[in-house]
N, CA, C and O atoms as a GROMACS GRO file, in nm:
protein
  388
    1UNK      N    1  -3.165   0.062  -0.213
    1UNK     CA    2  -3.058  -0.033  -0.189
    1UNK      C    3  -2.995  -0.073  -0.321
    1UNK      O    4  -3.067  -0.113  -0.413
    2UNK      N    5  -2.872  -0.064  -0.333
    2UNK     CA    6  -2.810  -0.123  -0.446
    2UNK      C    7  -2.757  -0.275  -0.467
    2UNK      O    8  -2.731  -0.358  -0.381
    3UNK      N    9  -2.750  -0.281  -0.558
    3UNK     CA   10  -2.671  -0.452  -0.612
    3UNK      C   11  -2.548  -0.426  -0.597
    3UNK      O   12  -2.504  -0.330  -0.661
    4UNK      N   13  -2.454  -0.501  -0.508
    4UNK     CA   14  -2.310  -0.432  -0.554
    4UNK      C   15  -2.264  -0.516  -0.715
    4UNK      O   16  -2.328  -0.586  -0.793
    5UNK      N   17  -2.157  -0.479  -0.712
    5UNK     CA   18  -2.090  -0.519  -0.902
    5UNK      C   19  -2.012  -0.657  -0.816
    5UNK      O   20  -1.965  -0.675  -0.704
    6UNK      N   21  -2.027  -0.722  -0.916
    6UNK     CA   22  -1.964  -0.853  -0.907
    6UNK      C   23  -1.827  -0.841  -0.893
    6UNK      O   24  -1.774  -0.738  -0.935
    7UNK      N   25  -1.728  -0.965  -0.819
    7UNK     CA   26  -1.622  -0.934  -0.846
    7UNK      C   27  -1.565  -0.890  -0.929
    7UNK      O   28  -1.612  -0.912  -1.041
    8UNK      N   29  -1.420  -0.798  -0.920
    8UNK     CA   30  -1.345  -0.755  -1.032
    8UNK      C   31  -1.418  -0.639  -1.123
    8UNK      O   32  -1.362  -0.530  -1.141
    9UNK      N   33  -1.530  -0.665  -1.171
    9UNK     CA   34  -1.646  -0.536  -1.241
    9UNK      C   35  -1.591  -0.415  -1.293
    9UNK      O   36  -1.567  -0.366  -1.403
   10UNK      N   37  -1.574  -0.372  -1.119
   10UNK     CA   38  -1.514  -0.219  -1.147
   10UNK      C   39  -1.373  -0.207  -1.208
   10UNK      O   40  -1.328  -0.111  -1.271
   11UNK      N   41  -1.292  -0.362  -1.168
   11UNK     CA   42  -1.127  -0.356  -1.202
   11UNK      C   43  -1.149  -0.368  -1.357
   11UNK      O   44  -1.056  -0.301  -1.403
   12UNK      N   45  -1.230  -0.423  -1.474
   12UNK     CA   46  -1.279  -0.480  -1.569
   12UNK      C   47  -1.335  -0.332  -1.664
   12UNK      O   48  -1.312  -0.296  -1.780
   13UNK      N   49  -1.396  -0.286  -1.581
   13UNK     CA   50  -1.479  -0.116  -1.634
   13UNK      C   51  -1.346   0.004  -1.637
   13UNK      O   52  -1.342   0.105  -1.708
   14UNK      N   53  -1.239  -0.042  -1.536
   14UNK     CA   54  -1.168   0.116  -1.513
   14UNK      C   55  -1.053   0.062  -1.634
   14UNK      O   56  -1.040   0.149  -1.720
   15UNK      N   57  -0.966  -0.066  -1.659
   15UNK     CA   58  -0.906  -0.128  -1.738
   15UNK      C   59  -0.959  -0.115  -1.882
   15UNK      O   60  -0.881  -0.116  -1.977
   16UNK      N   61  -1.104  -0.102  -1.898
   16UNK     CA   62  -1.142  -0.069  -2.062
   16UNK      C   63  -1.098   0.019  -2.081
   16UNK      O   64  -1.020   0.029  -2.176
   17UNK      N   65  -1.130   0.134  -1.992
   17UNK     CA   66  -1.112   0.307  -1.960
   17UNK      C   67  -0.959   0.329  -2.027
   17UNK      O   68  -0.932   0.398  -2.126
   18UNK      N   69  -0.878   0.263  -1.956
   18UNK     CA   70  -0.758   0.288  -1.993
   18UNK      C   71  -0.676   0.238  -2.130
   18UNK      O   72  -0.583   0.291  -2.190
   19UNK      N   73  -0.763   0.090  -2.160
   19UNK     CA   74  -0.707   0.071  -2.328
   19UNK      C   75  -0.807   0.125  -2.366
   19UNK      O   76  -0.746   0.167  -2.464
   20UNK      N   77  -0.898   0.161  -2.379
   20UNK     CA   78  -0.998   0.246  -2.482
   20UNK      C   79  -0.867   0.403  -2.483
   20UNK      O   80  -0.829   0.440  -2.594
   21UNK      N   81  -0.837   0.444  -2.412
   21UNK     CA   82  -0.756   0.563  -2.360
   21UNK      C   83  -0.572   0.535  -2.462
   21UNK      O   84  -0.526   0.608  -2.549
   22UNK      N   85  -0.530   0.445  -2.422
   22UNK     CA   86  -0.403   0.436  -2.446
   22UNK      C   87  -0.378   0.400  -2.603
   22UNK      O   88  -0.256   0.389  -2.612
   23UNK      N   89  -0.420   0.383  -2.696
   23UNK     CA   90  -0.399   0.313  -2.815
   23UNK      C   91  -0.509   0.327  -2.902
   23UNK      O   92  -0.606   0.377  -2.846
   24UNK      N   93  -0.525   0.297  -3.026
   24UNK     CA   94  -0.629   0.311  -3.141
   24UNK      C   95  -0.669   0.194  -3.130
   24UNK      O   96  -0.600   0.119  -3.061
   25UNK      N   97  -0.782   0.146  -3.186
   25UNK     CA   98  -0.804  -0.026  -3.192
   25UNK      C   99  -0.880  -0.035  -3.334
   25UNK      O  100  -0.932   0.070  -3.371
   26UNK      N  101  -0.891  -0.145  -3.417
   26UNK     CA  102  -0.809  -0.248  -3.339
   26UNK      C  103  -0.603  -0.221  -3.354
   26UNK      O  104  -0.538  -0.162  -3.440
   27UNK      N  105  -0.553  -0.303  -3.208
   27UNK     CA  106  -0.458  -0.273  -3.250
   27UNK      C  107  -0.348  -0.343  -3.183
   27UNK      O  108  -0.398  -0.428  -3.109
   28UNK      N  109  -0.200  -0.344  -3.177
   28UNK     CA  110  -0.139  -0.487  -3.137
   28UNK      C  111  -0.120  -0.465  -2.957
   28UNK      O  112  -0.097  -0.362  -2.893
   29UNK      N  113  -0.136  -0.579  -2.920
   29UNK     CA  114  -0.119  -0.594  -2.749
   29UNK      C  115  -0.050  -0.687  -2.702
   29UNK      O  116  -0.038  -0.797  -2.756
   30UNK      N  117   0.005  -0.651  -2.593
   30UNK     CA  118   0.123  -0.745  -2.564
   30UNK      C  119   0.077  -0.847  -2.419
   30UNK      O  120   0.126  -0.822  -2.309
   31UNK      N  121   0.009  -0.925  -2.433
   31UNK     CA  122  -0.022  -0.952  -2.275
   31UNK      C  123   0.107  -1.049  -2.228
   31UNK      O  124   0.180  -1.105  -2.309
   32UNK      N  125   0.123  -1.059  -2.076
   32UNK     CA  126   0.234  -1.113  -2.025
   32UNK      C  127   0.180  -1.215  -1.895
   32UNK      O  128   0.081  -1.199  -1.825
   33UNK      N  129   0.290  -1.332  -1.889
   33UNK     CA  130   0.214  -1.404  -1.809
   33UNK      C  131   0.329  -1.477  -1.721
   33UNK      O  132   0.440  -1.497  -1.771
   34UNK      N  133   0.304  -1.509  -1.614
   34UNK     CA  134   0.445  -1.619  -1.541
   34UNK      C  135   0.330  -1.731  -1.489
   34UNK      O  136   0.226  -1.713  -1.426
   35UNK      N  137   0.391  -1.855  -1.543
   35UNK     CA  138   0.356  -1.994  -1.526
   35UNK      C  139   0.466  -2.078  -1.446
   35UNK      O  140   0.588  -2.061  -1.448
   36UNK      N  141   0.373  -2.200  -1.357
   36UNK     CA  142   0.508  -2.305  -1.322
   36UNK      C  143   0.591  -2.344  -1.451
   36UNK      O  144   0.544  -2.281  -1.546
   37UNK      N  145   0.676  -2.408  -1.482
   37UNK     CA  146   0.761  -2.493  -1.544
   37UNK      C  147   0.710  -2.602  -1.537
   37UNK      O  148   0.724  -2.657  -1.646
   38UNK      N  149   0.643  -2.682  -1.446
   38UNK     CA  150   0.569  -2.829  -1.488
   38UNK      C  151   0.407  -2.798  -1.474
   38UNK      O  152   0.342  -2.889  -1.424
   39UNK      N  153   0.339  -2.687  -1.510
   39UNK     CA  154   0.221  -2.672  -1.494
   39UNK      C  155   0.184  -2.673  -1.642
   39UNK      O  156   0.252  -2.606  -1.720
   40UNK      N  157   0.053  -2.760  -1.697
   40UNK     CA  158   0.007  -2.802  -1.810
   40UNK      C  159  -0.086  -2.614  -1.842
   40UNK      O  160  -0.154  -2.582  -1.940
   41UNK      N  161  -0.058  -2.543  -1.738
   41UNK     CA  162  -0.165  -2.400  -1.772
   41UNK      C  163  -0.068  -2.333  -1.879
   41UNK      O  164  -0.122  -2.234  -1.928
   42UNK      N  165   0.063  -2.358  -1.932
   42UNK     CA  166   0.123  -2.295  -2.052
   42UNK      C  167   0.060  -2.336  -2.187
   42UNK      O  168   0.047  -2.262  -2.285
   43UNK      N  169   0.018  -2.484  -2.174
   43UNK     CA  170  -0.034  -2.521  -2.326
   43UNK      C  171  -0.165  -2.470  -2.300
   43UNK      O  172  -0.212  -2.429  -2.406
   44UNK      N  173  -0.264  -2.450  -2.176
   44UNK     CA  174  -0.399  -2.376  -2.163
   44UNK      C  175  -0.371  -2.256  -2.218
   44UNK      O  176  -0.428  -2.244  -2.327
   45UNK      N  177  -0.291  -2.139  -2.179
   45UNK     CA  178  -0.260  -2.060  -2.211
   45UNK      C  179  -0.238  -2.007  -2.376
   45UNK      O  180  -0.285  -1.896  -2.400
   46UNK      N  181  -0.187  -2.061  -2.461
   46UNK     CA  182  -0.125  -2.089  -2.566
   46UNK      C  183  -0.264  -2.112  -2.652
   46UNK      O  184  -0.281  -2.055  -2.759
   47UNK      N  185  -0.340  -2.181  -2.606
   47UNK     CA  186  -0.450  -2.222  -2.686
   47UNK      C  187  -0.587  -2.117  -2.643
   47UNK      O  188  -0.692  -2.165  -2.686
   48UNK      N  189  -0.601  -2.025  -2.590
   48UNK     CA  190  -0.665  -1.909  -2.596
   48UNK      C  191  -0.613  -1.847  -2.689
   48UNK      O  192  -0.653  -1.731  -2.691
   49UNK      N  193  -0.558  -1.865  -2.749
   49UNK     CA  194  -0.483  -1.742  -2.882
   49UNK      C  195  -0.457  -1.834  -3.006
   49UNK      O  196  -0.404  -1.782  -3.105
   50UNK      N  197  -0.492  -1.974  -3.009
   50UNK     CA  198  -0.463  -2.078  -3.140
   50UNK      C  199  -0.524  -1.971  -3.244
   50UNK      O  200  -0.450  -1.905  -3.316
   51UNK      N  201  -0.648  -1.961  -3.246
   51UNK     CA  202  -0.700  -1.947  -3.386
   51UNK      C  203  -0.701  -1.806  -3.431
   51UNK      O  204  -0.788  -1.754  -3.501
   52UNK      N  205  -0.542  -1.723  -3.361
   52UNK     CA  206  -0.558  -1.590  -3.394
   52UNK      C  207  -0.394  -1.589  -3.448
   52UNK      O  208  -0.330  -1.695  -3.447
   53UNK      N  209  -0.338  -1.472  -3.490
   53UNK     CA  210  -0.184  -1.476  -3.559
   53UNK      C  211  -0.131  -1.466  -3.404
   53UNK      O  212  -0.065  -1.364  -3.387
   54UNK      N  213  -0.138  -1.502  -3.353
   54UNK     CA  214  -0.028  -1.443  -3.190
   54UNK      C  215   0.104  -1.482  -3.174
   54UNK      O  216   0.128  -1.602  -3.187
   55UNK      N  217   0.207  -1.392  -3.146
   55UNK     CA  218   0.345  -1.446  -3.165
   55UNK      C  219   0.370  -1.448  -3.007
   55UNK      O  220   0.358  -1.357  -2.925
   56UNK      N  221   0.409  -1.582  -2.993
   56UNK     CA  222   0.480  -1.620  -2.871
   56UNK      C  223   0.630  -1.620  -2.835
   56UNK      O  224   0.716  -1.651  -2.917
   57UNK      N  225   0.663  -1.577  -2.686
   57UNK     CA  226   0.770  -1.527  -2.645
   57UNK      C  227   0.830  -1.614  -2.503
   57UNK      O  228   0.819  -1.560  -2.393
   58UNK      N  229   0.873  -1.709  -2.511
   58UNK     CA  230   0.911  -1.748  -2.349
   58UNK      C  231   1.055  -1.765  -2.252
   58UNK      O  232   1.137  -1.830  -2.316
   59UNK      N  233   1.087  -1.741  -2.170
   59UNK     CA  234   1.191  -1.687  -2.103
   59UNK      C  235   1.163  -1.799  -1.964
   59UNK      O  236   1.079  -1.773  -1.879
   60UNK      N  237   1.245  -1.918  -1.961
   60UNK     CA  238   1.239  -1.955  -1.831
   60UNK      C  239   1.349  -1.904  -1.707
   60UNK      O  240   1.466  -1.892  -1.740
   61UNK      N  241   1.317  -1.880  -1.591
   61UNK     CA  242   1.354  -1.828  -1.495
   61UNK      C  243   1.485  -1.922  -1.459
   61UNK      O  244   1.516  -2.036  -1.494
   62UNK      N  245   1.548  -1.827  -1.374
   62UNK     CA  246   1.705  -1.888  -1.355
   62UNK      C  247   1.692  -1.970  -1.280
   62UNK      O  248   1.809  -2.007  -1.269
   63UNK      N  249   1.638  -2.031  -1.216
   63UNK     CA  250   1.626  -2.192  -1.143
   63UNK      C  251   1.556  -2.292  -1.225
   63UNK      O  252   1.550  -2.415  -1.215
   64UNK      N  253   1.497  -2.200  -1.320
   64UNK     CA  254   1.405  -2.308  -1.426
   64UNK      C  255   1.258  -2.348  -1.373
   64UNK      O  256   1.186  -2.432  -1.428
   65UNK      N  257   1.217  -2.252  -1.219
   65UNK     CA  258   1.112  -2.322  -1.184
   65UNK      C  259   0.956  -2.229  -1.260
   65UNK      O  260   0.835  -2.253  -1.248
   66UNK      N  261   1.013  -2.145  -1.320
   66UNK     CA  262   0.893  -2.056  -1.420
   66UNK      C  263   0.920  -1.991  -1.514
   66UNK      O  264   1.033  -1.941  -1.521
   67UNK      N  265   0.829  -1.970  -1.613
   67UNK     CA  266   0.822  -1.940  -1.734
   67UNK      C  267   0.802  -1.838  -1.745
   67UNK      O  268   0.772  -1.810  -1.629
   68UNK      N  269   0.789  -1.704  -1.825
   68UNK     CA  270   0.734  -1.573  -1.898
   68UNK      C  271   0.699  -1.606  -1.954
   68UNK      O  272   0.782  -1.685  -1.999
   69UNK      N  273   0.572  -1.618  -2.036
   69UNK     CA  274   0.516  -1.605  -2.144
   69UNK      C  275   0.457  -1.434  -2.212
   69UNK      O  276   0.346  -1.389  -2.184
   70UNK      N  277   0.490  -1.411  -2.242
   70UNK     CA  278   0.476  -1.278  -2.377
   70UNK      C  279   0.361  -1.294  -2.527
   70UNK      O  280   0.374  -1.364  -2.628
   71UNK      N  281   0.314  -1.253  -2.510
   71UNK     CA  282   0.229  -1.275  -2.640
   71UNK      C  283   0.148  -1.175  -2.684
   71UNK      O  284   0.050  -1.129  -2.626
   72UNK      N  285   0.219  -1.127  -2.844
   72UNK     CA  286   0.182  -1.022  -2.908
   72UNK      C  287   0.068  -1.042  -2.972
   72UNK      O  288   0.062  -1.164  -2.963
   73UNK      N  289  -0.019  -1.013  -3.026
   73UNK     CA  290  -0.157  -1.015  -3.085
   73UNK      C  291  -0.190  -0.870  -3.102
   73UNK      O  292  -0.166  -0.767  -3.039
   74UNK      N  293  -0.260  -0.904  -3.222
   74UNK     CA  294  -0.332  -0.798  -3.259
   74UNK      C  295  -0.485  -0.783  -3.230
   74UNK      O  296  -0.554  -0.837  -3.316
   75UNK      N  297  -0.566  -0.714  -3.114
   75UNK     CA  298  -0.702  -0.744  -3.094
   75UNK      C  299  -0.777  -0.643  -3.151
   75UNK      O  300  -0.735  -0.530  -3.177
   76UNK      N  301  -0.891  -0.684  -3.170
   76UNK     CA  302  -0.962  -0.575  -3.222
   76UNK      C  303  -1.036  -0.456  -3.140
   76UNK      O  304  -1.083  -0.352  -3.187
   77UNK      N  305  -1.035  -0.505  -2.980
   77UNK     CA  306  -1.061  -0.366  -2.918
   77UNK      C  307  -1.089  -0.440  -2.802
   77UNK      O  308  -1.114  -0.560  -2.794
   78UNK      N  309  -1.079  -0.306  -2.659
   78UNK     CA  310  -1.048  -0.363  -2.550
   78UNK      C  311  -1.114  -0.476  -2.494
   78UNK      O  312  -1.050  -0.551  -2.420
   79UNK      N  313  -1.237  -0.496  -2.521
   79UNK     CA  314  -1.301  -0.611  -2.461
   79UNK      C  315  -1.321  -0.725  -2.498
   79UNK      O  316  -1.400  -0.804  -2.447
   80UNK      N  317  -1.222  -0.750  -2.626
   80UNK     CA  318  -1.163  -0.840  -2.667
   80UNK      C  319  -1.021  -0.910  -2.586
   80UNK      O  320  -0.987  -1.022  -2.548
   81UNK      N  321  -0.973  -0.794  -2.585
   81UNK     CA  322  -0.832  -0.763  -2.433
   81UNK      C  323  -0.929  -0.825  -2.364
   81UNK      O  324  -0.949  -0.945  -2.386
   82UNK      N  325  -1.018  -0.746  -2.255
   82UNK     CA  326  -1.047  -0.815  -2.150
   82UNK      C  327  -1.158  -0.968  -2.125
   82UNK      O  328  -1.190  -1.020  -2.018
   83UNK      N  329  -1.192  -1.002  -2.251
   83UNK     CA  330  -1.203  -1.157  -2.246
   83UNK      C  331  -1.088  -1.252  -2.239
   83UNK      O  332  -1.110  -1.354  -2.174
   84UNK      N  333  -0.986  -1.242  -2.284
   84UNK     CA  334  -0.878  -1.313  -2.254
   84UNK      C  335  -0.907  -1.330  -2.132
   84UNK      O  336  -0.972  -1.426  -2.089
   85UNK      N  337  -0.847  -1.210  -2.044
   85UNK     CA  338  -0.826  -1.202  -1.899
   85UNK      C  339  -0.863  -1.280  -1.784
   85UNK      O  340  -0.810  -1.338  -1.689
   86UNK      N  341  -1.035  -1.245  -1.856
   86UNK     CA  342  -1.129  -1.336  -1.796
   86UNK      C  343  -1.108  -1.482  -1.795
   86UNK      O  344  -1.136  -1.560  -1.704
   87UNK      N  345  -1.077  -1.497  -1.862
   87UNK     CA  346  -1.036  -1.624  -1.927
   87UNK      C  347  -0.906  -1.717  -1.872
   87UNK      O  348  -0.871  -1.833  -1.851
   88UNK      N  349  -0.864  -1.589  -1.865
   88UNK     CA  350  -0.715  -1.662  -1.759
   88UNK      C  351  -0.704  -1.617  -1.618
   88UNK      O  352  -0.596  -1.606  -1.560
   89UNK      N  353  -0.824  -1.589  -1.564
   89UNK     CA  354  -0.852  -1.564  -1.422
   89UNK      C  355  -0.882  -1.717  -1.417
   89UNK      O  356  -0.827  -1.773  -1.322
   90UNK      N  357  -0.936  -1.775  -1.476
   90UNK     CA  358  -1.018  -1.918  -1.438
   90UNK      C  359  -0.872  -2.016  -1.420
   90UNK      O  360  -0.876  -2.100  -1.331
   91UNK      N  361  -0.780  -2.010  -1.479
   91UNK     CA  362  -0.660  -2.094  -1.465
   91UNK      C  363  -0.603  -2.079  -1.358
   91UNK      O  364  -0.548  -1.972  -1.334
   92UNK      N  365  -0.601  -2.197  -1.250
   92UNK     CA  366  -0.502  -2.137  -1.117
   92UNK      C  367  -0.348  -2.132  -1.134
   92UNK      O  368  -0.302  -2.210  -1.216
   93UNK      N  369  -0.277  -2.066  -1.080
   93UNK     CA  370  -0.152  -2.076  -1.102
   93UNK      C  371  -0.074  -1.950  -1.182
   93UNK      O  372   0.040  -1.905  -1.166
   94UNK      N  373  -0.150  -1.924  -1.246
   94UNK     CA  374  -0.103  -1.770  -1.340
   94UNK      C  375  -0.108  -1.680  -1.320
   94UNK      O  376  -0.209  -1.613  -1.301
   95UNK      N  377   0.027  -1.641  -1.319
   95UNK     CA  378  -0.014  -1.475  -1.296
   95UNK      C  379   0.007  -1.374  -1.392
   95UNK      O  380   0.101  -1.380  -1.471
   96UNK      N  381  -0.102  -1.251  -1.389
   96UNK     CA  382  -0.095  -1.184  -1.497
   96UNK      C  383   0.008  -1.045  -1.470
   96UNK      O  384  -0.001  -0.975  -1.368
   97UNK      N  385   0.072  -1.028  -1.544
   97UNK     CA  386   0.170  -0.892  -1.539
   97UNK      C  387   0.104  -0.791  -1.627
   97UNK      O  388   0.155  -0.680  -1.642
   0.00000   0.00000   0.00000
């Protein structure tokens, strides 16, 4: 009988696969994000990346009711990428592009 993999696992294992695959590391990444416009998860957001060089990018939507957030960083390799992620799975409201 097996253990199955925890949520996401396999989405987490096949996603290394592919930045281990697509790019050299360490090396720059662009993650992308859409937030409410009055949701406090943009300054959450923002502060997962304080203590790194990350250049921020934001674009509010034509009614003004959401944001893009863009943010370039340079990581040092994918599972660095996918701690973020993790990280902003826990925030409700965000979605990741």
């Amino acid at each position: 009988m097996s253990i199955p993999s925890p949520p996401f696992e396999d989405f987490y294992s096949s996603l290394k696969e592919k930045l281990q695959q697509s790019q050299s590391w360490p090396g720059l990444y662009l993650f992308k994000f859409i937030v409410k416009t009055n949701s406090s998860n943009l300054t959450n957001l923002k502060s997962l990346f304080e203590h790194k060089n990350a250049l921020f990018s934001e674009k509010k939507s034509s009614k003004n009711a959401f944001i893009s957030l863009s943010v370039r960083i340079t990581m040092k390799d994918p599972e660095e990428v996918i701690s973020i992620y993790k990280k902003v799975s826990l925030l409700k409201g965000v979605i990741v592009l």
